[in-house]
N, C-alpha and C positions, 0 to 999 in steps of 0.2 A: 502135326502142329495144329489144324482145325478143327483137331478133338478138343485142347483144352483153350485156345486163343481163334476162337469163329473169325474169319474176314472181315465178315460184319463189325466187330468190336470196331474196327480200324476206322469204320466210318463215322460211329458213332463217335469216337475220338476226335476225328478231325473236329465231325459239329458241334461237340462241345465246346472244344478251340477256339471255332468261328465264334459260338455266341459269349464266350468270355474275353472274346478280344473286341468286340461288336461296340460302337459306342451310345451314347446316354441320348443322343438327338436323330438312331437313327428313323429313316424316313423310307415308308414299306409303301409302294406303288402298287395298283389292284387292278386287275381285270373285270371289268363290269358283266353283271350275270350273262347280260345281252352278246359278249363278246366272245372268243376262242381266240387263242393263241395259234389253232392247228387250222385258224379260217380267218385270213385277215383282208382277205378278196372275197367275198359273193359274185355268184352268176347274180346277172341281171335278169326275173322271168322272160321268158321267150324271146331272147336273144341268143345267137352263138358266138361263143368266142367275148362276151361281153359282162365287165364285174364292176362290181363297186366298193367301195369301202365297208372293209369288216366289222367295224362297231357301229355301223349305222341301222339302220331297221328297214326295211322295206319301205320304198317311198322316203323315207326320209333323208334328208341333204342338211348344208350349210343353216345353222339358225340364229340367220344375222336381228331378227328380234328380239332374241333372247340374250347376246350378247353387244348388239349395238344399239344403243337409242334410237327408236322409230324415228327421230328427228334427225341422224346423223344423215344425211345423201354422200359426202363424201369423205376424205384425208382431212380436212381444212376444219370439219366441221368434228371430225374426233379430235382436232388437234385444241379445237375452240373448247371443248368441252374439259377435255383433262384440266387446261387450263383455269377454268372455270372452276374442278373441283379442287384442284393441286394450288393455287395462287401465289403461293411464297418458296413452290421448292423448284432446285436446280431442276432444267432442262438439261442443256448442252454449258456445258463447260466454257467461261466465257474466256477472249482472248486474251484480258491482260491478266488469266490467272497466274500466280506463283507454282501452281501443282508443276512436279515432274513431266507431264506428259501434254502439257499445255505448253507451247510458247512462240515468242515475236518470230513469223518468220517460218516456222514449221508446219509441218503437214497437218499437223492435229488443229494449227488456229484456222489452216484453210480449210478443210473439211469440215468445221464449225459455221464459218460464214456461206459456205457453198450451202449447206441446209439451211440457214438463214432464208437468205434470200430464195432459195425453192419456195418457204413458206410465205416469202412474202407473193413471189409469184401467185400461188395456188390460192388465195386469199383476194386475187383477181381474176379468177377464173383462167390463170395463161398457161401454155403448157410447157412445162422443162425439158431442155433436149440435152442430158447428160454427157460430157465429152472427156473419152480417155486424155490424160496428157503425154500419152504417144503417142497422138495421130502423127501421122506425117501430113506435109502442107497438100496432099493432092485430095487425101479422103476427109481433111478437115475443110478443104473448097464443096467436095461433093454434098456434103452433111449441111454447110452453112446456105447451103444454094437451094438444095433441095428442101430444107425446112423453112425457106426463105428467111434468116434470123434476123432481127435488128439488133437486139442486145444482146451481149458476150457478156459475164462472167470470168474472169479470171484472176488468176490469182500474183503470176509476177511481169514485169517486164520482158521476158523472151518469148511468153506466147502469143502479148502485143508486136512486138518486132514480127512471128509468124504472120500474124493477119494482116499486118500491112505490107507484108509481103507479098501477098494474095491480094490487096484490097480491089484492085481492078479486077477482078473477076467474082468479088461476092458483093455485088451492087446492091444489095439489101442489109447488109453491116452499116449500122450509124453510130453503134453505142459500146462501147467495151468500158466495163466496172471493174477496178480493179481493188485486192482485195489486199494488196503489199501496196499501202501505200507510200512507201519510202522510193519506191523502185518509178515513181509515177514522177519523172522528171520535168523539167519545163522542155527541154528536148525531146523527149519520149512524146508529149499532149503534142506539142508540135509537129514531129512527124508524121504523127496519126492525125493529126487534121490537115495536113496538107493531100491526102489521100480521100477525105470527105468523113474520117471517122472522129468523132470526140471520144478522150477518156475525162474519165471520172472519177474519182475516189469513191470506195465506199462511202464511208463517213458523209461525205458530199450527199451525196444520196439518200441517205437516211436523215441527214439534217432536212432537205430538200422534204421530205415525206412529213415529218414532224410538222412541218411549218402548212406545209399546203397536205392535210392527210386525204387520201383517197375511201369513199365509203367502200364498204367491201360487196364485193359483186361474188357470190358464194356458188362453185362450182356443183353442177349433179353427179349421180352416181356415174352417167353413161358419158361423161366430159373426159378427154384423154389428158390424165394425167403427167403422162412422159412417154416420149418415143425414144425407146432403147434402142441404139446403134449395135446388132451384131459385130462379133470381130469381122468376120468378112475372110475365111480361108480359100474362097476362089470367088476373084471378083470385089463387085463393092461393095461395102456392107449394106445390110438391110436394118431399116428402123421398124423397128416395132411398136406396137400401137398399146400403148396399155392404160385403161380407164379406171376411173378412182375404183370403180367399182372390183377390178383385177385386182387391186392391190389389197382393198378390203377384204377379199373373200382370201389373201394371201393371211391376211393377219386372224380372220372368223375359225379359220383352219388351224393354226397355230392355237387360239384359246380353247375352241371343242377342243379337241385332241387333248391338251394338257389338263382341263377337266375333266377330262374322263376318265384318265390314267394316274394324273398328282396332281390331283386338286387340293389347291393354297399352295404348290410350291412357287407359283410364281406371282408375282403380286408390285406395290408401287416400290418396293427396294430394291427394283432390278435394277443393275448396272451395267449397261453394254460398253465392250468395249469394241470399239469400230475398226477395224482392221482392215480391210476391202475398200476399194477407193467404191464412192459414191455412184460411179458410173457405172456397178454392178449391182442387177436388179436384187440378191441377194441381201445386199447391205440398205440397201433401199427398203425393203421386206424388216430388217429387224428396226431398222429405225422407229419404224411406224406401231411395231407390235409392241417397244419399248414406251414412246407414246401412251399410246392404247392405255396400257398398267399404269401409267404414270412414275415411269422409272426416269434413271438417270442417263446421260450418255456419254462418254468419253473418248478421247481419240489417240492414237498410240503415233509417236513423233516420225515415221516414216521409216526409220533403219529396223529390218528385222534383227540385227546383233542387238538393238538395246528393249527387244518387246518384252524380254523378263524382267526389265527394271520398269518398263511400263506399266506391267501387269502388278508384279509388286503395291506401284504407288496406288492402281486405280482400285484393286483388291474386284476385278468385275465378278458378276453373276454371269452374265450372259456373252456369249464369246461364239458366234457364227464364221467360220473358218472354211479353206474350202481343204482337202485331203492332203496336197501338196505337203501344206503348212505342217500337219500331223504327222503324214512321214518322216518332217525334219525333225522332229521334237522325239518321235519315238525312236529315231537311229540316236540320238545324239543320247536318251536316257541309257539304250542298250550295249552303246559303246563305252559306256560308264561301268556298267551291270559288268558287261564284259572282262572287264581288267581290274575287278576289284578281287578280292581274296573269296577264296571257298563259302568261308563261311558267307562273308557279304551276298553274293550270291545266292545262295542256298535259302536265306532270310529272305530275300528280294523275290525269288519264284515264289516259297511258302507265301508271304502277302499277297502277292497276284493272285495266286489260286480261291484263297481264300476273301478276296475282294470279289473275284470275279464270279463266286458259289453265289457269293450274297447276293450282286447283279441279279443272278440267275431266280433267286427268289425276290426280286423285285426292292431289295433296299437300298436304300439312299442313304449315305454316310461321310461323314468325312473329319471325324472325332473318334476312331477305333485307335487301337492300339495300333493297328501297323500303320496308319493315317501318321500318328506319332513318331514312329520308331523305323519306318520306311520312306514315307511319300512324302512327307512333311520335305526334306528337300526339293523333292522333283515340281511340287507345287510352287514353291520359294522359286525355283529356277525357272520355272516358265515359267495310226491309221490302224482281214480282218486281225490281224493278234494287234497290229497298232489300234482301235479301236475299244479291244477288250483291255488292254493294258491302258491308257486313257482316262477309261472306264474308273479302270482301278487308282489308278493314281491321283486325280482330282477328286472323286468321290462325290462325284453330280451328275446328272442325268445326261446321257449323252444321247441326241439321236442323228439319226441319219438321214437326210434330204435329198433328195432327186428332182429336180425340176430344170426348164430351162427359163432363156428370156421369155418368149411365148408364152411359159405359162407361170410368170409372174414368180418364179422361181419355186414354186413348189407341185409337183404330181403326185409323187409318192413320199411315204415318211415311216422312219421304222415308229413302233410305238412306244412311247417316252415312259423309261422306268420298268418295264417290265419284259421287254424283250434285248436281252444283253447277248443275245446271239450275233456274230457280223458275219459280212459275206452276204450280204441284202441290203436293199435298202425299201423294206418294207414294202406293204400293202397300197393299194391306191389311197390315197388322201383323202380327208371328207369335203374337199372341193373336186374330186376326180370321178369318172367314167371309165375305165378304160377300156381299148378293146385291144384284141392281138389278131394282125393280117401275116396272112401266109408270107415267107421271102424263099419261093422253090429253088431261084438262080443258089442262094444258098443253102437250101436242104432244111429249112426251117419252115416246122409247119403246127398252125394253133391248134390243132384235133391234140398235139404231143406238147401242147404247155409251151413252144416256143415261136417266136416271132416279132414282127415291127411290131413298137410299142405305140400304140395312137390313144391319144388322150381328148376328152371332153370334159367343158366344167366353168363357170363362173370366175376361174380365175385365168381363162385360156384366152388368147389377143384376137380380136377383131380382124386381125391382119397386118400388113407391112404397109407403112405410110407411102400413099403415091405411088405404090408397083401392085397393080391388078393381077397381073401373069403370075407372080409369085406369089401372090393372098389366093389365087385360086389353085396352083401347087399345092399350097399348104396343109388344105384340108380334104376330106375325102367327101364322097358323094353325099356321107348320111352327117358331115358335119365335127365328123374327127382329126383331128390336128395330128399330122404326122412328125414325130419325132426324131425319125431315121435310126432308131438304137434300137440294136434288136434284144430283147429280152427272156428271158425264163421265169414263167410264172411257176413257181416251186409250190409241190404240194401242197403245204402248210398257208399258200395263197401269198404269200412275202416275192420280190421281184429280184431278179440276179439280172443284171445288163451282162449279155455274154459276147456282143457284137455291135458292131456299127457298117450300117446298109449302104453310107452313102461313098465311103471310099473305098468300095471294092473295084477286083479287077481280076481278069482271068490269066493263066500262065499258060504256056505252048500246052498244055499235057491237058489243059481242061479246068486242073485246079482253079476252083475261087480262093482269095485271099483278101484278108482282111487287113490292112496293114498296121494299122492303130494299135489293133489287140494286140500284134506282135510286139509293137513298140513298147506298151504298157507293162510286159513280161521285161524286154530289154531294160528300162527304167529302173529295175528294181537287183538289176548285177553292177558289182560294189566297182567294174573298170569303166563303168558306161557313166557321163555324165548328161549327154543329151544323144539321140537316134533318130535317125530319121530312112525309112524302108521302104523299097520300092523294086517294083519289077518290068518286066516285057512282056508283053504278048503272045512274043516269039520267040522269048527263052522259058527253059523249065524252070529256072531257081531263081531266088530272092536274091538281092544287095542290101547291105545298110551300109550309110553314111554314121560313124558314131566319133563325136564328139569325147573325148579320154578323159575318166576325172583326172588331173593332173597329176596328186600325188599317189594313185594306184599307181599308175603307167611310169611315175619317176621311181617309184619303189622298182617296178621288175626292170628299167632297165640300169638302176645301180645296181642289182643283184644280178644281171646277166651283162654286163659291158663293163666290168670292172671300175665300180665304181663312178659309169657317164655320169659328166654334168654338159650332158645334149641340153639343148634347147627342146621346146616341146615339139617345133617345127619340125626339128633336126628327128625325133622317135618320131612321130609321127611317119615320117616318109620312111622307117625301116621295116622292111617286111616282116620281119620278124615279129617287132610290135605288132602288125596286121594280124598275124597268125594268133599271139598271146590274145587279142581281143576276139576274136574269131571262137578261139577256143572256149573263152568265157557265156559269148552266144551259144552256140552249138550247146554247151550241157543243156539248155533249153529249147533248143529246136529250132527249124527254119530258114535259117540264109546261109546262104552258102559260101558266099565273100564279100571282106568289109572294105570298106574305105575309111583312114581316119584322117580327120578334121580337128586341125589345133586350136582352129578358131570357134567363137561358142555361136550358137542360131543367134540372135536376136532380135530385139523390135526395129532395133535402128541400122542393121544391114540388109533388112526386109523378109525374112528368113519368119520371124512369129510375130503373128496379130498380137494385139494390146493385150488381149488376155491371155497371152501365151500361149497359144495354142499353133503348131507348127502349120505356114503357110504351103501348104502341098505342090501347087503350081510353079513358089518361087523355086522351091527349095530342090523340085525336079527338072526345073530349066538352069540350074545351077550347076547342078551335078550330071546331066546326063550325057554332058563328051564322057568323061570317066567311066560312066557306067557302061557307057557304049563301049571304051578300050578294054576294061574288066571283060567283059561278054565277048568278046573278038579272040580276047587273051588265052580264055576260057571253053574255047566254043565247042568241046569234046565235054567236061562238067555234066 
């Protein structure tokens, strides 16, 4: 057959394909001569184990001259400026708009005024102490105590009802603004003043300002901006310190980077859409970069079932999410893919592939033919293959970010436009340092490219407000910020997180184990809705705790109990069911026997932090009679 029909042909076929289906506006991202794709880490000279960012040049870093006015020192004063050059276009979407995704009473009008006033704050030199709306009353005492606060922020009457709940014990509370002022009763001010607290209306307040205006007292770079409250998975959380200047070198980052790779794709027509509550350093980060451009910014009304009519109205550019989100979006497109007909199908792979070649050569698109005749839904309707499908389906620059609170949310970053490979998430940032330390207890060691990931850099936190013991934890002798995530710096210099340092534990036999990792594999089997893994010291084998999506586990037991309509309680406690779940663990490795749980983690049985991230101490003083009968049950296993 490759005497007269070459293999070759076939390829050349496709690419023809690609570039007659390729549309009229697309947009080719480039590799600067300076840079490699097959080197996006540099050694640091005469250091070991120590790299930098790959498109940068020896000695060179962040160039906040070249991208911010020598006159700007902080947030207040980029935000003075755009203002200054932008004067008549939308900022933040105001509250009594008509739009869809604006309105009286929702998330999107509070997360409007909560940035309000930040700005009016920092416009005073004062610092914002961001607070989840799931604290619970004990770590929302700890946070108001320890930052000593006068004035609260908030938004309805029940989280005033919390603080006067508390008010005898945060003797520095005088002021709570509220942002619903419908909810701001004459009962409600009364109650909180007989406690020693006044509320206020907004409105109140800003009349109040107009009339007696305050000059502006304009904050410096090295002025702390906001003290980020960790979730806090053992213990209380910790605040972190982060100065205008962290934030700035979050955003200097963000424009190198996209200059260097697609320059002019981003510019003042950006529309963010806000998705992430304000109290994550993340959303915090694009606000500022949206700024910066002099874009626009909008907010999505709080229910995730209605973000694709959000998305719709707001039509955003710019969309910072965190993986979770993309998981949902990529099962729900492929559970579609799935049950449609052959052909559909068949057309729906052919697009991807050929969306994702184009990727591969650096284009930016979203006017081709299969954009038209494929994606054109899945856009309408709104994670590596979730990522590269993503990729393909929007047909805009997608990258990938790694950073924590500590480091103002960014360390590393794939590179934007031109690297559509997933399964990394990039090289060090041009705000990064990084180094890699041995973790032997785990068998991870930097001479072979793996280890704790420690970072250095202009956007990394000064430390934790008021806990010395832990600002000195933090960093290493020579000034590197420990991360606890262990890493693989992959040849090509790009960063794979393969582990986490800080919740290990040994088993009777010696074994290290990680239990996160494990969880993260669990996360992604179609019977498992939430998991949580833990062991003994003294036994050889793993447990999980898993939480059953409900309609897998009702599906196998109408098909194996003749049609049950058990309560979830009621499977749950059938061994049987244990085993069915067990078995779905096992094709991927690890624990030995489950426990199933009807009921889901959450913020409000104390089970996960605000940011949802499982609280390990509750969650194994909850479970561990059980696990201790399992292991008694078991003790031959």
């Amino acid at each position: 057959m490759n005497a007269w029909f070459p293999l070759e042909w076939l390829y050349w076929i496709a690419d023809g394909l690609r570039w007659l289906c390729r549309g009229n506006t697309a947009y080719r991202a480039t590799v600067p001569e300076s840079a490699s794709l097959t080197e996006q880490a540099k050694r640091v000279k005469g250091e070991n184990n120590v790299y930098r960012c790959g498109f940068l040049e020896e000695g060179e870093g962040l160039n906040f001259d070249k991208y911010i006015n020598k006159e700007c020192h902080s947030l207040y004063d980029i935000f003075a400026r755009t203002a200054q050059n932008h004067p008549t276009k939308d900022c933040l979407d105001s509250p009594e708009s008509a739009s869809l995704w604006i309105g009286p009473g929702s998330q999107a009008r509070r997360q409007a005024r909560w940035f309000i006033t930040a700005l009016g704050a920092i416009s005073q030199s004062l610092t914002t102490v961001p607070l989840y709306d799931t604290l619970g009353p004990d770590t929302a005492e700890y946070i108001v105590n320890q930052c000593e606060i006068r004035v609260l922020v908030v938004d309805n009457a029940q989280k005033v009802d919390k603080m006067v709940g508390i008010a005898r014990k945060v003797l520095t509370l005088k002021h709570i603004v509220m942002i619903n002022e419908d909810e701001a009763t004459a009962e409600l001010v009364e109650r909180a003043r007989m406690t020693g607290i006044s509320v206020h209306r907004l409105s109140e307040v800003i009349a109040e300002g107009h009339l007696k205006p305050a000059p502006e007292l304009r904050p410096t770079e090295e002025d702390v901006y906001l003290i980020s409250y960790t979730s806090g998975t053992t213990g209380q959380p910790k605040g972190v310190l982060l100065t205008h200047r962290n934030v700035m070198a979050c955003i200097i980052t963000f424009v190198q980077t996209c200059s260097t790779f697609v320059p002019g794709y981003f510019g003042e027509n950006e529309v963010l859409l806000s998705f992430l509550p304000l109290s994550h350093v993340m959303e915090q980060g694009a606000h500022w970069i949206v700024i910066f451009f002099g874009g626009s910014i909008g907010y999505y009304r709080g229910n995730v079932h209605t973000l694709g009519e959000d998305m719709q109205a707001l039509q955003p550019t710019f969309f910072p999410v965190v993986p979770r989100l993309l998981n949902r979006m990529y099962d729900g497109i492929m559970a579609k893919v799935s049950s449609a007909n052959i052909l559909a199908r068949s057309l729906f792979n052919l697009a991807r592939w050929a969306k994702k070649a184009d990727a591969r050569d650096g284009y930016v698109q979203d006017d081709s033919l299969w954009d038209k005749i494929v994606f054109r839904k899945i856009k309408a309707a709104v994670g590596g293959r979730v990522m590269e499908t993503m990729r393909a389906a929007f047909g805009c620059v997608l990258a990938e970010v790694y950073g924590l609170t500590e480091s103002a949310a960014i360390a590393f970053v794939t590179w934007p436009g031109v690297d559509a490979q997933a399964g990394h998430c990039g090289g060090p940032a041009a705000c990064t340092t990084l180094k890699l330390k041995d973790v032997p207890e785990m068998d991870y060691y930097a001479r072979d490219g793996r280890g704790e990931v420690l970072i250095k850099g202009p956007a990394v936190t000064r430390g934790y407000y008021k806990d010395p013991v832990k600002t000195a934890e933090l960093f290493d002798e020579d000034g590197f910020m420990h991360t606890g995530d262990v890493g693989w710096l992959r040849e090509d210099g790009t960063m794979k997180l393969i582990d986490r340092k800080k919740h290990i534990f040994k088993l009777a036999q010696g074994e290290y184990v990680a239990p996160e990792k494990i969880e993260a594999v669990y996360t992604r089997v179609d019977a498992v809705q939430q998991v949580y893994v833990d062991g003994d010291s003294l036994q050889r084998y793993l447990i999980a705790v898993v939480v059953p999506e409900p309609d897998v586990l009702g599906k196998w037991d109408a098909n194996n109990n003749n049609d049950s309509k058990r309560s979830m309680e009621e499977v749950c406690a059938d061994p049987d069911a244990a085993e069915y779940i067990l078995a779905q663990l096992t094709a991927c490795g690890e624990v030995k026997k489950v426990i199933l749980e009807p009921v889901p983690f959450t913020i409000d049985n104390g089970l996960l932090t605000p940011t949802l991230k499982s609280k390990r101490p509750a969650l194994r003083k909850k479970y561990k009679n059980e696990m201790d009968k399992v292991y008694k049950a078991n003790a031959l296993l």
